[in-house]
N, C-alpha and C positions, 0 to 999 in steps of 0.2 A: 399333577399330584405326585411329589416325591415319596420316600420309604420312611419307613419309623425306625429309627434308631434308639433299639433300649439294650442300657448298658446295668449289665451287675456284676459290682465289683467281686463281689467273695457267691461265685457259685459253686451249686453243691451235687455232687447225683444223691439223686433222692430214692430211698428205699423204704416200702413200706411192707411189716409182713401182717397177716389178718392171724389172727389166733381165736378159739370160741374161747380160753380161759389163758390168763398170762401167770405162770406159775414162777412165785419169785422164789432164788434160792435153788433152782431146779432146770432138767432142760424142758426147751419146750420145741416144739418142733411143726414148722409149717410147710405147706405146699402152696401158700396164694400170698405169692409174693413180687412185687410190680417196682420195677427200677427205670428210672426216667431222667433225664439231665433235670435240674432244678435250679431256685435263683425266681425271686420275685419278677428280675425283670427278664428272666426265660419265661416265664409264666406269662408275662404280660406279651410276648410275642411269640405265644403258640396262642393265643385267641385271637390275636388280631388276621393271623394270617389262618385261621378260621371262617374269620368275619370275610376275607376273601382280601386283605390289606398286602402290600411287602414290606416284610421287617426283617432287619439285620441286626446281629446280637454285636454285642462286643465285653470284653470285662476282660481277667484273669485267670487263666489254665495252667496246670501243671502235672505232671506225672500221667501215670497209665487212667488215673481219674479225669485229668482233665482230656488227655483224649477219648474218652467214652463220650464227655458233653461234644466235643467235639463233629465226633460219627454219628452221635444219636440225634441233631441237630441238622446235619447231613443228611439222614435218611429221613427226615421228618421235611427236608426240602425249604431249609432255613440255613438263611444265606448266613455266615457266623466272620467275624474281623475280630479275631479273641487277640491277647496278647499273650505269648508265653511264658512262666515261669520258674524259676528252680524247684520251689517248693511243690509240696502235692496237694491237689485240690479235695477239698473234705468232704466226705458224705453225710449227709442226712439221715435220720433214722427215723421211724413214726411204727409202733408197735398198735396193731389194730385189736383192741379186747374189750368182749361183750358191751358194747356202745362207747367205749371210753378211747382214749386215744394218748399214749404215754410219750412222747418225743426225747431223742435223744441227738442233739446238735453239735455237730462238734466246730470245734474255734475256726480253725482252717488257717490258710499259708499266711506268713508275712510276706507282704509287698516288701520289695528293697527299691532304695533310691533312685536306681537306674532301672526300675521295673516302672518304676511311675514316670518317671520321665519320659521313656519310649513310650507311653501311651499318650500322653499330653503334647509331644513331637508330633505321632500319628494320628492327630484326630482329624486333618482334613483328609488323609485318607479313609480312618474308620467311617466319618460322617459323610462321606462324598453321595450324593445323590439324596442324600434325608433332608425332609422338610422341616422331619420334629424327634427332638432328642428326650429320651424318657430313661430316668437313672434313677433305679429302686432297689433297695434293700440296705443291709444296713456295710457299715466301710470294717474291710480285713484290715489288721494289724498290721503297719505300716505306712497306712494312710487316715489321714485325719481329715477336717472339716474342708480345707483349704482343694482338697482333690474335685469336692463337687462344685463349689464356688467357680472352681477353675475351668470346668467346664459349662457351669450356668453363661459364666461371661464370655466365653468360646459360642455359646447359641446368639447369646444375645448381640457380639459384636458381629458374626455373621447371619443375622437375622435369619433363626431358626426358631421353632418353639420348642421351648424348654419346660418338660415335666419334671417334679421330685417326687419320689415315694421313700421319706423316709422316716425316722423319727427317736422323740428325745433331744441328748443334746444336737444331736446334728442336725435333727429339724429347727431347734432353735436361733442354733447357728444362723441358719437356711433364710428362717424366716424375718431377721433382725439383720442381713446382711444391707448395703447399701443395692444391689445389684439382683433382684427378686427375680425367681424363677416366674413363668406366664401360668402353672398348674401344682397345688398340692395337693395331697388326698388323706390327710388325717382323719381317726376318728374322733369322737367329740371328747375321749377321755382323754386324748395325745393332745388336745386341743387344752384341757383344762390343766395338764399337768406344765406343757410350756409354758402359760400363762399363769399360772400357781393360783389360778382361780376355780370356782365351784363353774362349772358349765353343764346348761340344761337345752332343752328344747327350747325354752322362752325366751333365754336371753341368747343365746346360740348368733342366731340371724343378725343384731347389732353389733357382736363380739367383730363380726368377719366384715363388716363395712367399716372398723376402724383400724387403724397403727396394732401390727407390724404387718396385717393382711389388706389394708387397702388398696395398695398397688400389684395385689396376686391376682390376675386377671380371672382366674379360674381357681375355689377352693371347694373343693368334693369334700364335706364334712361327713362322712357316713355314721348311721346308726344302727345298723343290724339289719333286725325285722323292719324296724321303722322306718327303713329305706334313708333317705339325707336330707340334708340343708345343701345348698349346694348356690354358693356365688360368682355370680358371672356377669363380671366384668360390677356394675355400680348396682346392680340387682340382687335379691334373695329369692331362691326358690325352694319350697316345698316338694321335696318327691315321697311319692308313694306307693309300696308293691304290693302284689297282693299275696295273702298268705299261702304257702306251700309248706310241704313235707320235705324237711332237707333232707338230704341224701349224704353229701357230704358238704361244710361250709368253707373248707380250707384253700382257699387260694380265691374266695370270690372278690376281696378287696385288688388282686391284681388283675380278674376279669373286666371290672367294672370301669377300672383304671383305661386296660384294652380299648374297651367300648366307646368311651372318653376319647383317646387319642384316635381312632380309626372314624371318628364324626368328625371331631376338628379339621384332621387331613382333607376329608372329603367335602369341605366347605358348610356341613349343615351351621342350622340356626342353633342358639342355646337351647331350648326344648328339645330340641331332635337330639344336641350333645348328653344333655340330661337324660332321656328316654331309652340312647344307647346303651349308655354309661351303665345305668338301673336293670335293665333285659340281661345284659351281658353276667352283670352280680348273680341275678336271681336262677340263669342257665346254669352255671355254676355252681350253685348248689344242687343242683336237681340230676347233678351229674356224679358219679364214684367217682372219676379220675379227677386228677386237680386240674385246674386252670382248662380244663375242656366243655366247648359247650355243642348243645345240639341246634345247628341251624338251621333246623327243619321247621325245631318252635321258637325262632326268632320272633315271628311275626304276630306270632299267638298269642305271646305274652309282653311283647313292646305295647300293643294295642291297651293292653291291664294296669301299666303304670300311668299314675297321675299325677303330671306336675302344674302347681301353683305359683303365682309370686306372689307373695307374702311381703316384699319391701321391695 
């Protein structure tokens, strides 16, 4: 069982302050405030190596920011093959008031030509020892469609499994390329919106056994509370979770993702992948911190979900 390699290109340290009222126009002032390296696909390998998995990060750093993901990553005992930068790597912001949640994103660095080339140069370095490559979030300025392609067909010519977490046009891109990635994880709107069609629950299931998702061997169609559709391989399945009190929902699409790729690694069946995938989402929520779950109640609530084949 080799390591999981998840790569994000434009990561961010993520900072969130908790306020009881957010006063616009005025200061305001906190004392509960949590700074953590961040990046979809950092999120997805702080759960996996939760789950008890080994994942190596990789993407782009730059400046006294990009060394914070760096060490913070380090003391968190995640193994990291980042690329270096000129530019500075951007922070996140997420304002916490009276239930609401206000986000402030910023752009972050331009890749330069020879910033992408040293990483497409090193990827049998970065990939060395991974069995499965996972590339989530969405692509910094300077790199376009061509960047994740280039590394889909980098898995698939060294037969690797290749996840994508992304979406819009790059998911379209993604999905209509000759060269398909083996997992995506849209949700049903990101699903309707590439397809510029109306998508439901009912016709959902057929949508994903045809053209441009036929030959995606694994598509996690998530729907919230509703738990997913979720096809694998020439099957449709029905999952289901059971209701909870979220705590926080933000980052459980890249838990879930986790959970996903840490069953595949370990050889389970599609139901075991599915049942991971769903615990890992629903931990996730039930937790304050992002993309953190408690493995205590793995088992308590893997036992809760129920999946179906429905086609």
């Amino acid at each position: 069982m080799g390591m999981i390699l998840t790569i994000t290109a434009n990561p961010s340290v993520d900072i969130s302050y908790e306020l009881d009222e957010f006063k616009i126009d005025d200061v305001n002032r906190t004392s509960q405030v949590i700074k953590d390296a961040g990046g979809k696909g950092i999120h997805v390998g702080y759960v996996v190596k939760e789950l008890g998995g080994a994942v190596v990060h990789s993407g782009f750093v730059g400046g006294a920011l990009g060394q914070y993901i760096k060490e913070t990553l380090k003391s968190k005992d995640q193994e990291s093959r980042l690329i270096d930068i000129k530019e500075d790597t951007r922070n996140c912001i997420a304002v916490l008031h009276g239930g609401n949640q206000t986000e402030i994103l910023e752009k972050g660095p331009t890749i330069s030509q020879e910033e992408k080339d040293e990483f497409i140069k090193n990827l049998d370095k970065i990939s060395e020892d991974c069995e499965i490559i996972n590339i989530s979030g969405s692509l910094p300025q300077g790199l376009d469609v061509d960047f994740y392609q280039t590394i889909i067909k980098y898995a698939k010519d060294h037969n690797k499994f290749v996840a994508v977490d992304t979406s819009g046009k790059t998911l379209e891109a993604i999905i209509n390329a000759e060269i398909k990635p083996d997992l995506i994880k849209p949700n049903e709107t990101e699903i309707g919106d590439v397809l510029g069609i109306e998508v439901n629950k009912e016709n959902l299931g057929q949508i994903l056994l045809k053209e441009p998702f036929k030959d995606i061997r694994y598509v996690i169609a998530s729907m919230g509370k509703d738990g997913a559709l979720v096809k694998a391989n020439d099957k449709i399945y029905g999952a289901s979770v059971p209701e909870v009190t979220a705590i926080n929902p933000v980052g459980s699409g890249d838990s879930s993702l986790a959970g996903a790729l840490f069953a595949i690694n370990n050889g389970k069946d599609d139901i075991e992948i599915i049942k991971t995938s769903m615990t890992c989402g629903l931990l996730n929520v039930l937790n304050k911190e992002i993309a953190h779950i408690n493995i205590d109640d793995f088992d308590k609530y893997y036992d809760l979900i129920k999946v179906e084949e429905i086609i």
